[in-house]
Each structure stands twice: as C-alpha cells, then as structure tokens.
VEXSEDREN-479120 format. One record per residue (C-alpha): residue number from 1; residue in three letters; x, y, z. Coordinates in Angstrom, 3 decimals. Layout:
BEGIN
pos code u v w
NUM ALA X Y Z
...
! end
This chain:
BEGIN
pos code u v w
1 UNK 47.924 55.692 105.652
2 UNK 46.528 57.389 108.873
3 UNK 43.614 55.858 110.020
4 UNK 42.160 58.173 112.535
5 UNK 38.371 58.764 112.483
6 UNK 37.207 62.370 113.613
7 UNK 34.046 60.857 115.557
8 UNK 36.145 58.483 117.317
9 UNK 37.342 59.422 121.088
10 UNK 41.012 59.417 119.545
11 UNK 39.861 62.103 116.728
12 UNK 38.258 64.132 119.072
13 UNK 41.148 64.132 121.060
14 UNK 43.829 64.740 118.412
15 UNK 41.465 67.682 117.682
16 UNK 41.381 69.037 120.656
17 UNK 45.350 69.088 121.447
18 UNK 45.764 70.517 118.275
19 UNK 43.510 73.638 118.623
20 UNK 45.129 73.789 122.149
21 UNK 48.625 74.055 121.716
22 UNK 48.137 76.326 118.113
23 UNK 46.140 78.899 120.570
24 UNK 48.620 79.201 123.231
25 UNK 50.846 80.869 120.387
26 UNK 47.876 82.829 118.480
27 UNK 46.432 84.057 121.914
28 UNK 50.005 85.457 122.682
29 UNK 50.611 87.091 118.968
30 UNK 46.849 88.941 120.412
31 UNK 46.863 89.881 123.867
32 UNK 50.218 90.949 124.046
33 UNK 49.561 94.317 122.749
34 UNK 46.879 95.119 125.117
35 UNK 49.048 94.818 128.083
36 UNK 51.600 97.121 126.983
37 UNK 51.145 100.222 128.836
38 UNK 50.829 98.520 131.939
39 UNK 54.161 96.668 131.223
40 UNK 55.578 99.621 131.094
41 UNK 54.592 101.100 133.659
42 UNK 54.958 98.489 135.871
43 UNK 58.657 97.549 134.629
44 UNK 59.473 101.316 133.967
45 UNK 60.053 100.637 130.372
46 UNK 60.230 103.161 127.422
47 UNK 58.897 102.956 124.009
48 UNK 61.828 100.885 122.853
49 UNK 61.476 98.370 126.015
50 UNK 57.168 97.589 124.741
51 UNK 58.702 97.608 120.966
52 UNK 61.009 94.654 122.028
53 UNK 58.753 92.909 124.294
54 UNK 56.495 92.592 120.921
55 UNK 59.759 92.217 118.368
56 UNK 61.587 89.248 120.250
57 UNK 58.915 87.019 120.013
58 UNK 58.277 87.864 116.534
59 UNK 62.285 87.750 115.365
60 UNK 62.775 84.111 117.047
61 UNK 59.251 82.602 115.208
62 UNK 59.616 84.169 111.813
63 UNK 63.376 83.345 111.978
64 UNK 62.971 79.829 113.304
65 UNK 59.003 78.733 112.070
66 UNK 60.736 76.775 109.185
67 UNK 62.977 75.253 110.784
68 UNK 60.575 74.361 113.243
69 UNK 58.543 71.837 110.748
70 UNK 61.413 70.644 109.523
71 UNK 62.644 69.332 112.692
72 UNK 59.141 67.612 113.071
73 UNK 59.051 65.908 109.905
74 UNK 62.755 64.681 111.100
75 UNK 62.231 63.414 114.739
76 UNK 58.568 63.053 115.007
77 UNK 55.510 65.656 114.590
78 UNK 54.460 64.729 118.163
79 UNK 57.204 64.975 119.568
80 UNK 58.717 68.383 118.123
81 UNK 54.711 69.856 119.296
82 UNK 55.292 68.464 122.799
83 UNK 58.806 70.137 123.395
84 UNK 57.177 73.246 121.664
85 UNK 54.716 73.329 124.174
86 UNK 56.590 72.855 127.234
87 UNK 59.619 75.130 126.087
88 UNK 56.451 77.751 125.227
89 UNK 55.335 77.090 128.608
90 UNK 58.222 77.680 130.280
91 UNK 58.983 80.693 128.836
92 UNK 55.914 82.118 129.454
93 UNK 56.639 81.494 133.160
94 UNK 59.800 83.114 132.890
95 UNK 58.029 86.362 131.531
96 UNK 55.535 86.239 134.167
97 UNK 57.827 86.258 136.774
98 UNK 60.156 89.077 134.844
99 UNK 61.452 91.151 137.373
100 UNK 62.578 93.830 134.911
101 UNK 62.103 94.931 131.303
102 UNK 65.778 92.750 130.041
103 UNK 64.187 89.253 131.531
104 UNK 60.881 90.011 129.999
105 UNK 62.247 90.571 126.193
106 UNK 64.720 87.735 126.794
107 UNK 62.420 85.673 128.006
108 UNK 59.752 86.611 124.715
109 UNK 62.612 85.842 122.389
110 UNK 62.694 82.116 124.041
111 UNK 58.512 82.020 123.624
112 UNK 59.477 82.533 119.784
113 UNK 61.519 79.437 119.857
114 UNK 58.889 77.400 121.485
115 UNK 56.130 78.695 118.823
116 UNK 57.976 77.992 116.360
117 UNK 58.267 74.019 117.437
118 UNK 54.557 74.205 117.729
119 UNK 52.986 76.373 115.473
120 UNK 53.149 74.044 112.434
121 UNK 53.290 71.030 114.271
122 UNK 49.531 71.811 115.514
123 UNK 48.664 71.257 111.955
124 UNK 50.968 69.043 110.708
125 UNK 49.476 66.372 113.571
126 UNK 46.044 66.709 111.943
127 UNK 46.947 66.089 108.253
128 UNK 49.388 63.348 109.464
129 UNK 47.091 61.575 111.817
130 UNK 43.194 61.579 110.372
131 UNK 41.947 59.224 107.539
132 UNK 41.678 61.402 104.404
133 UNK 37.739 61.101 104.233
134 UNK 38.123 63.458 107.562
135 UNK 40.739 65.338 107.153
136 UNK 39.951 68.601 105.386
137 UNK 36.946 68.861 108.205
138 UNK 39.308 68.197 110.861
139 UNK 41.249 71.366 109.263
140 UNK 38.235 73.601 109.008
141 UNK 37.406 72.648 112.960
142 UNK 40.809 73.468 113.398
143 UNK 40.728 76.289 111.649
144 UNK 37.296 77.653 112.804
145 UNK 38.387 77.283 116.581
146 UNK 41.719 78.871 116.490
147 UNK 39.448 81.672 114.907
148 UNK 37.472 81.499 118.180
149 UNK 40.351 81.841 120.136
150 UNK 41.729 84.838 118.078
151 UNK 38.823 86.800 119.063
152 UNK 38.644 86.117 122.613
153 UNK 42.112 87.044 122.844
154 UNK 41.971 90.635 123.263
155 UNK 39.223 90.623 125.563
156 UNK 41.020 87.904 127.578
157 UNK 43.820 90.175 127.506
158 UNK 42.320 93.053 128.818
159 UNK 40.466 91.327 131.496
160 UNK 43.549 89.401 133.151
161 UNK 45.548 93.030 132.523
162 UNK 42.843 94.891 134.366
163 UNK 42.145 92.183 137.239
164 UNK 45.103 89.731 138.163
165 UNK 47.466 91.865 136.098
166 UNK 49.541 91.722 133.212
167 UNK 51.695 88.766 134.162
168 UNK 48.775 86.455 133.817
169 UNK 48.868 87.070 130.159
170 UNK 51.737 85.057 130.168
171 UNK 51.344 82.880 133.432
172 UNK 48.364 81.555 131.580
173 UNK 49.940 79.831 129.210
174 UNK 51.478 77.403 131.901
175 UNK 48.294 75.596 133.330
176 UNK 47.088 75.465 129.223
177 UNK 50.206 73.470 128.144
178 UNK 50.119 71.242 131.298
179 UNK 46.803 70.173 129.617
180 UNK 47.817 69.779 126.210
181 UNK 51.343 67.993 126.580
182 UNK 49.894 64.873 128.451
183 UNK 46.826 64.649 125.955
184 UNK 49.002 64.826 123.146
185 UNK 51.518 61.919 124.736
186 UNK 48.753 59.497 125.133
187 UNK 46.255 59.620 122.377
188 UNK 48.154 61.702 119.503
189 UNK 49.907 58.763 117.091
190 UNK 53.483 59.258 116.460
191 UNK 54.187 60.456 112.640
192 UNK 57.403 61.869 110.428
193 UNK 58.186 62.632 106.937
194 UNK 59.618 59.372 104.896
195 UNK 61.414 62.048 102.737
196 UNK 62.959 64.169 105.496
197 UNK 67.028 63.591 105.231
198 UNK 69.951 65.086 105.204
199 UNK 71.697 68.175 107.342
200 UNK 68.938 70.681 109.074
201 UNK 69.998 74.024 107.728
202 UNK 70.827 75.611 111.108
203 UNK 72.834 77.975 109.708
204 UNK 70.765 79.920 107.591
205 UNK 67.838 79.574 110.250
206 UNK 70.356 81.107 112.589
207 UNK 71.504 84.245 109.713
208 UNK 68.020 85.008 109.368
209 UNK 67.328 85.471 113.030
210 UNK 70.071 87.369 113.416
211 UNK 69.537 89.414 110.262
212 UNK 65.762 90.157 111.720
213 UNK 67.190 91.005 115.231
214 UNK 69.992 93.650 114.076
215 UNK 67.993 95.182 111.790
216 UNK 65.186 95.374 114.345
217 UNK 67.844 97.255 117.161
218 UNK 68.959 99.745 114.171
219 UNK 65.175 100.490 113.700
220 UNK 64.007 100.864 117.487
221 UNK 67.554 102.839 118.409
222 UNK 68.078 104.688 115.264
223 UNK 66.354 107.987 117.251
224 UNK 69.839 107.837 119.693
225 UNK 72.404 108.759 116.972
226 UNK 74.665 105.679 118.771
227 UNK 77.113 103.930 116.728
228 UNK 76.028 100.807 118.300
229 UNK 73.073 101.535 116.082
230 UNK 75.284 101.784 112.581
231 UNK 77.122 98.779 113.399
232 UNK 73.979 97.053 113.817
233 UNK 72.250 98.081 110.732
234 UNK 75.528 97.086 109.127
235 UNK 75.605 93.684 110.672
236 UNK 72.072 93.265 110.128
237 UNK 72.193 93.718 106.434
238 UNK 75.652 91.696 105.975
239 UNK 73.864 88.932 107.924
240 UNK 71.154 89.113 105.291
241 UNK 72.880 89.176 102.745
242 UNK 75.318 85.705 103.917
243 UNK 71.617 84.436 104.215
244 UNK 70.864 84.837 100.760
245 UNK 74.177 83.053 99.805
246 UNK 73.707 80.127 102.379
247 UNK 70.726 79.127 101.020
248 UNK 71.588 79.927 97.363
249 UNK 74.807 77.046 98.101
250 UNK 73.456 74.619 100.740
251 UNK 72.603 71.429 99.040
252 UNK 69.032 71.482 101.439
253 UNK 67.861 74.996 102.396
254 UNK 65.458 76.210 104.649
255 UNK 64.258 78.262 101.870
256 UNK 64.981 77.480 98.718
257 UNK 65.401 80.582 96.510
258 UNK 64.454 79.196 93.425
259 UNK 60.762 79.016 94.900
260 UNK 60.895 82.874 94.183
261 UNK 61.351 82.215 90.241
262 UNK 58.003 82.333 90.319
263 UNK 56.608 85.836 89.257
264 UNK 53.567 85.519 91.028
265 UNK 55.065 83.786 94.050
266 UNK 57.243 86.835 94.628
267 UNK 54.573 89.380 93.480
268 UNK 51.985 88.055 96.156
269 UNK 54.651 87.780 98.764
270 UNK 55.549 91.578 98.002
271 UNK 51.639 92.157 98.276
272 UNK 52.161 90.399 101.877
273 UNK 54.761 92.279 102.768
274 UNK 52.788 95.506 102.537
275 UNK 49.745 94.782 104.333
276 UNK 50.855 92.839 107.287
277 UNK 53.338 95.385 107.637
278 UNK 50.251 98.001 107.796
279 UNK 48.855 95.533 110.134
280 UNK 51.504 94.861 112.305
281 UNK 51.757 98.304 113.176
282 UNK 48.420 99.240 113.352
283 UNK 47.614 96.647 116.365
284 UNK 50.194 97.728 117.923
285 UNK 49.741 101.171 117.713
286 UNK 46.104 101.181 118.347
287 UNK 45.842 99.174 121.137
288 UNK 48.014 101.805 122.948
289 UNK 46.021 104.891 121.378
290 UNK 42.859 103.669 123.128
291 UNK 44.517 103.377 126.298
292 UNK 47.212 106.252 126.526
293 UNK 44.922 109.076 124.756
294 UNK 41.202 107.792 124.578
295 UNK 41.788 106.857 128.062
296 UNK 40.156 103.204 128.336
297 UNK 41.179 100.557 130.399
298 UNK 42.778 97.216 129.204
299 UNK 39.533 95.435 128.556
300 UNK 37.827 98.152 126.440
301 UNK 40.423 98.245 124.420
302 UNK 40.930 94.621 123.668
303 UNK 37.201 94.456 123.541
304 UNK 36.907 97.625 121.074
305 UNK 39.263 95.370 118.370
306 UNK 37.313 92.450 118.454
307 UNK 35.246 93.589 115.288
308 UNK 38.339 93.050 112.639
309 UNK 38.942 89.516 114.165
310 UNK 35.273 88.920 113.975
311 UNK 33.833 89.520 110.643
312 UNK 37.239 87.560 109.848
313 UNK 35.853 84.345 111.682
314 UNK 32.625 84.634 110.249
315 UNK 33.121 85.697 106.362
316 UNK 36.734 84.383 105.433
317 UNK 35.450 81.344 104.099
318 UNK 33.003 83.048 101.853
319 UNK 35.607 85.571 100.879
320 UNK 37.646 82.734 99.479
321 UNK 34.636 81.132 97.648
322 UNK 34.163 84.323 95.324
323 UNK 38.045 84.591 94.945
324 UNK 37.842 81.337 93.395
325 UNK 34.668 82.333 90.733
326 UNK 36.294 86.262 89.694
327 UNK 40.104 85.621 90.595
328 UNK 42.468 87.343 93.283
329 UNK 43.330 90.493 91.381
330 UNK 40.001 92.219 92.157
331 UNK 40.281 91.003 96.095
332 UNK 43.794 91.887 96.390
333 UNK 43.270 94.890 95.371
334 UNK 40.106 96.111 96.634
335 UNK 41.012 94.660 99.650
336 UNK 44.056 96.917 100.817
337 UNK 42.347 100.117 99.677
338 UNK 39.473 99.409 102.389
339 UNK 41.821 98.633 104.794
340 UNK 43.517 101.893 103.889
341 UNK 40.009 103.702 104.107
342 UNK 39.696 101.968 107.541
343 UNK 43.154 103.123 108.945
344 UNK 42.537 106.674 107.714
345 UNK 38.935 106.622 109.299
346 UNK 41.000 105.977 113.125
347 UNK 42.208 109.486 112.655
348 UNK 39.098 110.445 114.390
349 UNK 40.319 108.380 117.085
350 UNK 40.919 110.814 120.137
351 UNK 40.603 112.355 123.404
352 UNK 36.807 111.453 124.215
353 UNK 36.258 109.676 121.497
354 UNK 33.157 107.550 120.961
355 UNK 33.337 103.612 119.633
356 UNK 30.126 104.032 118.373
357 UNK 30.892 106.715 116.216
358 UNK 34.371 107.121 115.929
359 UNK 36.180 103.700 116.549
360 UNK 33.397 100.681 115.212
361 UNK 33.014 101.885 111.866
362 UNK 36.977 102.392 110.812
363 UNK 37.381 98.820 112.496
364 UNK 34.010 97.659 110.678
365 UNK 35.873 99.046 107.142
366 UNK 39.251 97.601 108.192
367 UNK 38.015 94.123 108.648
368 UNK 36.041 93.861 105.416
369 UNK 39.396 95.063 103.759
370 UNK 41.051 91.968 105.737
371 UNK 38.174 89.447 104.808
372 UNK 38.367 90.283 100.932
373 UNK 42.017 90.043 100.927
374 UNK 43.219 87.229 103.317
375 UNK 41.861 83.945 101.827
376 UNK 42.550 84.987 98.246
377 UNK 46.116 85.827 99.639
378 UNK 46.798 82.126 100.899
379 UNK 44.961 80.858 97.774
380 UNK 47.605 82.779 95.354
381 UNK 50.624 81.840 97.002
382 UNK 49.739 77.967 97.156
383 UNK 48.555 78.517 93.148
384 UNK 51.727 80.283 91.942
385 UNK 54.254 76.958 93.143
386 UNK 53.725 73.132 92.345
387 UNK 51.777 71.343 94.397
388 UNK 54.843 69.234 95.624
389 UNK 56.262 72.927 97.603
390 UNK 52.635 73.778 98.427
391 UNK 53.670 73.557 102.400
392 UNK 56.838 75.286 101.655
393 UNK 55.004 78.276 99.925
394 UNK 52.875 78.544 102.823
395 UNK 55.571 78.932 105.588
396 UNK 57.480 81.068 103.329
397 UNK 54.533 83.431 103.429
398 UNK 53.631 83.352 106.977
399 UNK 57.222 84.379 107.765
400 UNK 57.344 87.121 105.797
401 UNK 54.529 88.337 107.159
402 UNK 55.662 87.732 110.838
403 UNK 58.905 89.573 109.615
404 UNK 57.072 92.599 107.886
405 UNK 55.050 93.135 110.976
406 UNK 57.862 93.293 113.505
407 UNK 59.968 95.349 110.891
408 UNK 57.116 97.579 111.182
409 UNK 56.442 97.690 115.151
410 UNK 60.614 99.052 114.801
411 UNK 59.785 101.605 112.128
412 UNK 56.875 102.993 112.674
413 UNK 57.347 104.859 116.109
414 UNK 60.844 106.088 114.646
415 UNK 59.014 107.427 111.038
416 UNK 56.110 109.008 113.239
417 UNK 58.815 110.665 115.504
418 UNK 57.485 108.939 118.918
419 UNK 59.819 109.387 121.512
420 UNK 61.113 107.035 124.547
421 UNK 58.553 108.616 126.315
422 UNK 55.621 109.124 124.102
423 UNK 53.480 106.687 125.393
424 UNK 53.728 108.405 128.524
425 UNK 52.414 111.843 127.001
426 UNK 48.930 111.787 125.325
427 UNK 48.824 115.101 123.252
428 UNK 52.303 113.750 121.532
429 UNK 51.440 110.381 121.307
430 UNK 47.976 111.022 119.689
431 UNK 49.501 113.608 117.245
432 UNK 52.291 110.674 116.628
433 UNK 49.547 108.218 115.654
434 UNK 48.088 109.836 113.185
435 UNK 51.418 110.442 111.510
436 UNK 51.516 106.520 111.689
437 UNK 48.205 105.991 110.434
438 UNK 48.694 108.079 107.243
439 UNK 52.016 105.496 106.775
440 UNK 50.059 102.524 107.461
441 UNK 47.245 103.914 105.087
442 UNK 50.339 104.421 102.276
443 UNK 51.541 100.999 102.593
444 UNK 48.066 99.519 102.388
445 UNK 47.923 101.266 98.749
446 UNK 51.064 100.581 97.458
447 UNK 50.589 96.673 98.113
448 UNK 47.081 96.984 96.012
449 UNK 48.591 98.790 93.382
450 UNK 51.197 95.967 92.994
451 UNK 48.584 93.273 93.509
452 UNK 46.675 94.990 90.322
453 UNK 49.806 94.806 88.575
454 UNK 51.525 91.133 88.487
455 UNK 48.278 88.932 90.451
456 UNK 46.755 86.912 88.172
457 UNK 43.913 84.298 87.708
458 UNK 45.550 80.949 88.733
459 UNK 45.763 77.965 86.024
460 UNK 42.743 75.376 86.785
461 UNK 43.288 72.787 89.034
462 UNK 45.939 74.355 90.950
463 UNK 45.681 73.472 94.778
464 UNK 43.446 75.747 97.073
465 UNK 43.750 76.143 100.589
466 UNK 42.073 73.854 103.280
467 UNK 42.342 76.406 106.084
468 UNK 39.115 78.143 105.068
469 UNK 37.908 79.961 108.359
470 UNK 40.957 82.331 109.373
471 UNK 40.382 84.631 112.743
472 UNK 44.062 85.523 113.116
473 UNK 44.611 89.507 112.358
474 UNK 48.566 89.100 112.520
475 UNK 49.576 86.364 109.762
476 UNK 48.043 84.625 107.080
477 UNK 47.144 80.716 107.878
478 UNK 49.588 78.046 107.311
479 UNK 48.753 75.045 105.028
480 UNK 50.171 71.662 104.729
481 UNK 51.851 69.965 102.448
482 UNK 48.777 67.157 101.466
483 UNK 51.288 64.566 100.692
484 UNK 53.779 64.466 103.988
485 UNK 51.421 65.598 106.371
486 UNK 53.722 68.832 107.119
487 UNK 52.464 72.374 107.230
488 UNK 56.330 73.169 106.463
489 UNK 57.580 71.064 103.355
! end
C-alpha cells in the first residue's frame, strides 16, 4: 500500500513533479494558439501550415494517450513520466529551433508522443504513490494547480510571443523538464500495475493515429480539389474502420468496444464530442480574430481569454457539487446553450472592438456555459461504466475530446470558406469567423439537445470524480482508476 504522506518532504515533492511535468503539456495545448500568426509569418506559412502546427500535436496524443498509461502500468509509472518528459522536451527544442513550417509540424507531432507518456502518468504517480488518507487532497492540489497553470498560459504565451518571440513558447519547455526529470528520479517511488499483462495493442494505437491524421489532411486540403486529398479521406476512413475491427478481435484492446454498450457512456461521449469540438475551434479561431482583425498584439489576446479559464478554476468544483444534488441532465444541457449564447455574442467581435464591451461579456457567458457543463461531464462518464473501467472511461473521454477538437481546427476554416491566405486578409477573415461562430454556436446546441435526451440521473453510489478543480478549456480532466493507481485502466 503506498505510504507517502503529503506533509512529508517526499509528498511535497511527488506533488510538485507531478503538477510540473502535467503543465508542460497543458501550457502547450494553451499558448500554442496565441503564437500563430507570428508563426506564420515568421515561417511563411498558410492557413493549412498554423492548422497542422495545432493538429499534429493533437493527432499523436489523442491517438497515443491510451497507450501511453498502459505502457506505465507495464514498465513503471515513473519511469514512462520521465521518458515523457524528456522526449516532450526534446521535441519542444526541435520546434524551437524549426527552421521552416515541415520541421515545426513534424516536430509537434513528436511533442504528442511525449504528452502522451506523461499526461496520465502525472496522475497516475499521485494515486500510486500517497497513503489513501492523502490522496484525494493530493488530487485536488493537483488539480487546482494545473488550473493555475491553464490560466497563465495564454498570457505567458503572449508575453514570450511579443518579447523573446514565438520560439520560446516551445524553448521553454526545455529548462522546465530539466527540473522535473531529476526530481522525479530521486524522490518519486517506483510503482506498476500487478494486473498489467499481456501484448500492448500497438496496432490499433497505431490505426487510430493514422485514421486521425488522414482524415485531418482530407479536411485541411479538401479546398485544393487534389486527389491526394480523396485518397486520403479514403485511407483515413478504411484505417478507421480496421480500427474498429482490431479492437473488436484483439484479445486486450486499447479500447475495448464493449465499454460503449453502455447507453449513457456513448450518449455523454456524443455530448463530448459536440462541445469540445465547438471549443476546439473556437480557441483557435479566436485567438487569431483578436490579432489579425481586432488588431492586438500577442499578449492582449492571450490575456483577453483568460476569463473562460478563470471562472473555470474558481467555480468547477461547485459546479460539480450541485450536479450531484439535481443530476447532469439540467447542466448538460443548460450548459452548451450558454456556451452557444457566448459564441454568438463574439460576433460583435471586430475591427475596433472594445473587451469591455464587446469581448468580456461573450467570454464571461462562455465560461459559465463551460463551468455548468464540465464537472457534471466527467461525473457522467465515470457513473455510466463499473467502477473496475472507471480509468478506462476517463481516457476514453479525454481522447475523444482531443480528437473532436482537432477534427474541428481541420473543418472549420474549410466550412467557413477561409482561404490559404485568410489570416493574412482582415475584412475576409473577420467575415470568415463569424461564419465559424454561427457553426460552433450549432454544434453547442445539438450536443444539449442530445444531453436532454439519453443523460440521466446516475444510480447511487456510483463513483464521482476526484479531479474537482478543472482550469483546462481544451479537454475534460482525466481520472484514475482508484484501485491500480492508473489514470488509464
């Protein structure tokens, strides 16, 4: 049984690695977006060139995160995180030295990798390593400061963009992980999973990334007519679909499909699928909008989206509270059709806008839509499986929300007709973004008219989540499974 105290030196430690190395990868997912336009302009990169430099990290992480606990609970939690921090570190050195837009996304698709060693290992070290008397506040200090770190990421962002330069966004990583690997060497204890055997299921790890990738080229080219881009939509869906039968035969999936026999499982991922999708593509999109047509540098636009990430931090936990006394459906609903009223409200968002008047409140009604809906989110998907796949549930969820939000980042510029160059042209791209917003807004509904059609009130005594305070505006939270100390079961 692991013995570690939180007030010890050890605990404090373990704590502190943790938070580290899981905010490397949630400072990227944030920051990122901020330093777009001056990625392209620096590299000369079109539309596409910023879609992909967002897309290959996310194709690599949602295609790989499962496999990535898996491996941990195989050859040691520890040891897993540590690779996953160097390998993240690495590649973040590689795309800070990018000398042209094909390094840079190459070199994002290998930071992917490297999250997705680390990601759940940052929590799967905590449940594994603390005495059970501290764990669940161990996870909400976990939780609480990777919230922290969520919302100092787009101001971080736009401060390195606008003073060392964008390449720090990436180069910053490095000095962070030479930190955090020693510290976790010497005082994190070693742990693995007693029940973790048998083959890893490579294969279907490796049809799903590619499934994600090809699809994701047919998206971003589809605008070019090129056959290259039929083949790959083609490809894309074949490879999806030999996913589906790989891990309806293998003996030990990655993701077992029966997990989706659950109605409410697969209605709540559906609702996920929806509004990080909306998400997804609203970051993106918005974080350019302030820059290319409001005309703002770097750092008042990360700045200007720090509200959403906020009231997050602060009222997530609450959020979840009254989920548990009145249900989910009434959250899950209400939730998305804020959000929606939030997205629509950015249509004001334009040449000279004000944030006072203009940009605050739709990000003030956006954010309330994500506190109301987030935590009773998690809490649904870990109620609609046993508690014995409680860990599994919870990956499967935060990949398909990494997945709907890089689908989206593909789609969106091609269903609001931006062009290669839009970015470059303010009038188009501004009349662009409000075509996307309307989509964005459309999605939000449609996932809370399904949530107030199949989410129900969970059976008592079902398993809630332990991640309480949430900051992150891109995925919903992982949680572990309680009884192998793995955030991916």
């Amino acid at each position: 049984m692991p013995d570690v105290r939180l007030a010890s030196p050890q605990g404090r430690w373990i704590l502190f690695t943790t938070v580290l190395g899981s905010g490397m990868a949630l400072l990227d997912s944030t920051v990122v977006n901020v330093a777009l336009p001056r990625i392209g302009e620096d590299l000369d990169a079109d539309l596409a060139a910023l879609q992909w430099t967002v897309n290959a990290y996310l194709v690599t992480l949602a295609g790989l995160i499962l496999l990535g606990g898996a491996l941990g609970d195989r050859f040691g939690r520890r040891r897993v995180f540590v690779v996953g921090v160097l390998w993240f570190a690495a590649a973040s050195l590689l795309c800070g030295i990018a000398p042209n837009e094909g390094v840079l996304i190459a070199a994002r698709a290998l930071q992917g990798a490297g999250g997705a060693l680390l990601t759940p290992g940052s929590l799967a070290l905590i449940q594994a390593s603390f005495h059970p008397d501290d764990r669940g506040r161990a996870v909400g200090l976990w939780s609480g400061f990777g919230g922290i770190g969520a919302a100092v990421g787009p101001f971080l962002g736009g401060w390195l963009v606008d003073g060392p330069g964008w390449r720090w966004v990436f180069l910053i990583n490095v000095p962070l992980a030479v930190l955090c690997a020693p510290v976790a060497v010497r005082h994190v204890p070693e742990s693995s999973g007693a029940e973790a055997k048998g083959r890893f299921d490579v294969l279907g790890a490796a049809l799903g990334a590619v499934a994600l990738a090809l699809v994701t080229y047919a998206l971003i080219g589809a605008g070019d007519g090129s056959p290259l881009v039929v083949v790959s939509a083609v490809a894309g869906l074949a490879a999806a679909v030999g996913f589906v039968l790989v891990e309806k035969r293998r003996p030990g999936p990655m993701m077992p499909l029966e997990i989706f026999a659950s109605r409410q499982f697969s209605a709540v991922n559906g609702v996920t699928l929806c509004v990080y999708a909306a998400f997804g593509g609203f970051f993106f999109l918005a974080a350019l909008q302030l820059q290319v047509v409001v005309g703002w540098s770097a750092l008042a636009a990360g700045t200007a989206l720090l509200p959403t990430t906020a009231l997050m931090l602060l009222l997530s936990a609450r959020s979840g509270e009254l989920a548990d006394r009145i249900g989910p459906r009434l959250p899950l609903t209400v939730g998305p059709l804020l959000c929606a009223a939030g997205v629509l409200m950015m249509l004001r968002v334009g040449p000279g806008a004000s944030y006072a008047v203009d940009v605050l409140p739709a990000l003030l009604v956006l954010g309330l839509g994500m506190v109301a809906l987030v935590a009773p989110l998690t809490a649904s998907v870990l109620a609609s499986v046993d508690t014995a796949r409680a860990g599994l549930a919870s990956g499967v969820n935060n990949a398909a929300a990494r997945a709907a939000g890089l689908l989206a980042v593909a789609a969106l510029p091609l269903l609001a007709g931006m062009g290669p160059e839009a970015f470059r042209q303010p009038e188009r791209f501004d009349a662009a973004f409000d075509r996307a917003m309307l989509l964005c807004a459309g999605i939000l509904v449609a996932g809370a008219l399904l949530a107030a059609a199949t989410v129900r009130r969970p059976a008592p005594g079902c398993r809630r989540p332990e991640c309480r305070t949430h900051g992150s505006v891109a995925v919903p939270p992982l949680e572990a499974d309680p009884r192998r100390g793995s955030s991916i079961a």
